[in-house]
KETOR-838223 format. One line per 8 residues: number of its first residue (from 1); for each residue x, y, z of C-alpha. Coordinates in steps of 0.5 Angstrom, whole numbers, plus 500, padded with zeros to 3 digits. Each point is the difference from the previous one (the first is absolute). Example, Ala and Ser with C-alpha at 12.3 -4.5 7.8 and 13.67 -1.06 7.14 Angstrom:
<atoms>
1	525:491:516 ~ 502:507:498 $
</atoms>
This chain:
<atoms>
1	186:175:892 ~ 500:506:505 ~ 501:506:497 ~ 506:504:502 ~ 502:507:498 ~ 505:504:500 ~ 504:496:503 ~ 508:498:498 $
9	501:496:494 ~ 506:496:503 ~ 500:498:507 ~ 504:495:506 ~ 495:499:505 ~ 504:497:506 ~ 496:497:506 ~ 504:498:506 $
17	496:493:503 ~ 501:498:507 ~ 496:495:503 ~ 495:503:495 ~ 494:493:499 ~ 494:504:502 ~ 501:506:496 ~ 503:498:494 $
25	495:496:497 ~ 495:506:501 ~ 504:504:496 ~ 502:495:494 ~ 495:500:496 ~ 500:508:500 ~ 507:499:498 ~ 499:496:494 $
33	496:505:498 ~ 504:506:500 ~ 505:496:496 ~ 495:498:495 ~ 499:508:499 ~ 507:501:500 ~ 504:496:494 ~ 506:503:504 $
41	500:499:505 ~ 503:497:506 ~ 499:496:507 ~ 506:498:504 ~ 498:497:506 ~ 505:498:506 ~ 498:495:505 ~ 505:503:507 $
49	501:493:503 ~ 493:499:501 ~ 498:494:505 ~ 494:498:498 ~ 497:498:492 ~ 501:508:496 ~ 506:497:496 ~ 495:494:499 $
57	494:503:498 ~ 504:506:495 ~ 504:494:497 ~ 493:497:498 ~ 496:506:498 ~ 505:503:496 ~ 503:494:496 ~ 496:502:493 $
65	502:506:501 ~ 506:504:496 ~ 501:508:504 ~ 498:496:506 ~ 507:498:504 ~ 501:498:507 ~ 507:500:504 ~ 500:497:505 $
73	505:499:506 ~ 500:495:506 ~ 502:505:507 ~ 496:506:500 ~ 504:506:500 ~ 495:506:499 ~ 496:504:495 ~ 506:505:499 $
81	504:494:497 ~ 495:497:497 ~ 498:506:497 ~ 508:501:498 ~ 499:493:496 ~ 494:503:496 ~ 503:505:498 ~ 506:496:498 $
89	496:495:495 ~ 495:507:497 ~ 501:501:493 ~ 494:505:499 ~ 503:508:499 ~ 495:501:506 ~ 500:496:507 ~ 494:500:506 $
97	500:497:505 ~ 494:498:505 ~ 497:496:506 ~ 497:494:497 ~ 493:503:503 ~ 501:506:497 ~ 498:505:506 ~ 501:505:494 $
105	497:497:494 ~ 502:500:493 ~ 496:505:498 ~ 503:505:503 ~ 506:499:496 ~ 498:506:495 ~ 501:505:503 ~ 507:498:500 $
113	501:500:493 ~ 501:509:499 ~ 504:500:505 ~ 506:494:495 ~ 498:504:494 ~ 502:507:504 ~ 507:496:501 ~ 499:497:508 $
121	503:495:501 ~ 497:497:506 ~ 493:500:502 ~ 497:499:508 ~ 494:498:502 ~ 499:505:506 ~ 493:500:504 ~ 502:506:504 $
129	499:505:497 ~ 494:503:498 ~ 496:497:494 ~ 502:493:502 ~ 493:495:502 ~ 502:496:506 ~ 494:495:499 ~ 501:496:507 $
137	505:503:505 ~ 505:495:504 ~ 499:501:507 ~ 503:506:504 ~ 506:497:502 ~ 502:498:494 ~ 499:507:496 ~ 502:503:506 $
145	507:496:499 ~ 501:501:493 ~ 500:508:500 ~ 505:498:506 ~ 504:496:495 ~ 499:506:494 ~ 503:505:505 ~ 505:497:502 $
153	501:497:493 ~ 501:508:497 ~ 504:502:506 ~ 505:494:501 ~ 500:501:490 ~ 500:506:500 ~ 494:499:495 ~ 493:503:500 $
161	495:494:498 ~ 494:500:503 ~ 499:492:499 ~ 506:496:500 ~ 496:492:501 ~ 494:502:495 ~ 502:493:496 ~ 498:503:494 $
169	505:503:495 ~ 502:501:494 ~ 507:500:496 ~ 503:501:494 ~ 504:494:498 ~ 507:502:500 ~ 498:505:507 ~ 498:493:504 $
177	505:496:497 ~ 506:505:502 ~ 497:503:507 ~ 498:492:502 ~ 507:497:498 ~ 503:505:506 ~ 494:497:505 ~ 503:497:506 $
185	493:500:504 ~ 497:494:499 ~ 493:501:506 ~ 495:506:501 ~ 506:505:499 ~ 501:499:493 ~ 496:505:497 ~ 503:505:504 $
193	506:499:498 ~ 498:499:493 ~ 497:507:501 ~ 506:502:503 ~ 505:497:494 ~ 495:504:495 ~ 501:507:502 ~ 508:499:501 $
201	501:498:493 ~ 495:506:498 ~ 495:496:498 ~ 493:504:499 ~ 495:497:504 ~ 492:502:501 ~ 495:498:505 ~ 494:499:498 $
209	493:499:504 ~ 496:494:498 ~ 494:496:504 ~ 502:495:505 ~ 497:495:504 ~ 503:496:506 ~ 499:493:500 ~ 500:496:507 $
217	504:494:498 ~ 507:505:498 ~ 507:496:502 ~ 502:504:504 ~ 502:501:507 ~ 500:505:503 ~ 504:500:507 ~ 506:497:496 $
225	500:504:493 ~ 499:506:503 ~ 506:499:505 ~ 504:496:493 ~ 498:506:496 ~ 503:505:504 ~ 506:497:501 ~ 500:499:492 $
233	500:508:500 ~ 507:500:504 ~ 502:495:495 ~ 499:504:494 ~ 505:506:503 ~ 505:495:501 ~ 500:496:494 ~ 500:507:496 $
241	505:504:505 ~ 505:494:498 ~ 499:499:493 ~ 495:494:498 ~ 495:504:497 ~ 506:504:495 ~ 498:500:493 $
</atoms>
């Protein structure tokens, strides 16, 4: 067994899976063990619609395996809406959710934890600010956009986030179950609006910087997600301006 300290003795990790046959069997046998250090803990996988063999492979990696659950769905709908059906099936008081290559490894994790005892209720991942690690960078256009999409983001919301995509945050269960049954945005767009939900109801949310690493093979695609993601700001006014988003 991998020792973990400091670490939340109760957890749903929820993990978004699309199209993900490469990179989920490297992660598996991490996975098992952090579940063998953890008696209380949880893994929530949601296979997106992929179209290759994920569901496949899970069904069969985790079928002896009782904290380890996959929901699954025949059309993609996007890591918003995948997320939202993890937080829906999450029973742990503490809900992560994380990108199955763990570009923010687990063992950042930690540093979240005074932040929940000093009562925030939502803790973000952010790799712009300093003491954050950017192990491998993404490529120029790709950074030059996020800060971009941030700007916007903060100006459009009227937030001051300095990360809204880092795919790595923490919730406090009741915070994550109120704030994504509200959600509408189902693609990229989602975690500024769940950053956006977050802030109206007066929810306490922290940044912190944590090492990340860029892997190459990310799901996204950057002409259409980006274009998508910007109209998802308009979007969230709209939604907000005429009602969907009231407590």
């Amino acid at each position: 067994m991998i020792e973990f300290l400091n670490y939340p003795r109760y957890l749903s990790l929820v993990i978004p899976l699309y199209n993900e046959s490469e990179r989920f069997p490297e992660q598996f046998n991490f996975l098992k063990k952090l579940l063998e250090s953890h008696l209380n803990w949880e893994i929530i996988f949601i296979n997106d619609g992929s179209i290759d063999k994920t569901f496949e492979l899970v069904q069969a990696k985790i079928k002896d395996i009782k904290r380890m659950k996959v929901i699954s769905y025949n059309e993609n709908q996007g890591k918003g809406y995948a997320i939202k059906m993890g937080v829906k099936a999450a029973k742990s008081e503490l809900i992560l959710f994380s990108d199955v290559d763990f570009s923010t490894p687990i063992t950042e994790l930690p540093l979240f934890m005074p932040f929940i005892k000093n009562n925030a209720d939502i803790i973000i991942g952010t790799r712009k600010v300093q003491g954050a690690t950017i192990n491998r960078h993404q490529s120029y256009i790709r950074e030059w956009l996020g800060r971009r999409f941030t700007n916007l983001s903060n100006t459009i919301l009227g937030l001051d986030i300095s990360d809204f995509t880092c795919g790595y945050k923490l919730f406090k269960k009741d915070i994550a179950k109120k704030v994504f049954s509200k959600s509408k945005i189902k693609r990229w767009g989602f975690d500024s609006e769940i950053l956006y939900l977050a802030n109206k109801y007066n929810y306490k949310i922290v940044e912190v910087p944590v090492n990340w690493k860029n892997d190459p093979r990310t799901k996204v695609n950057l002409t259409k997600d980006i274009i998508r993601s910007l109209s998802d700001l308009i979007k969230i006014r709209w939604y907000d301006a005429v009602g969907k988003y009231e407590k």
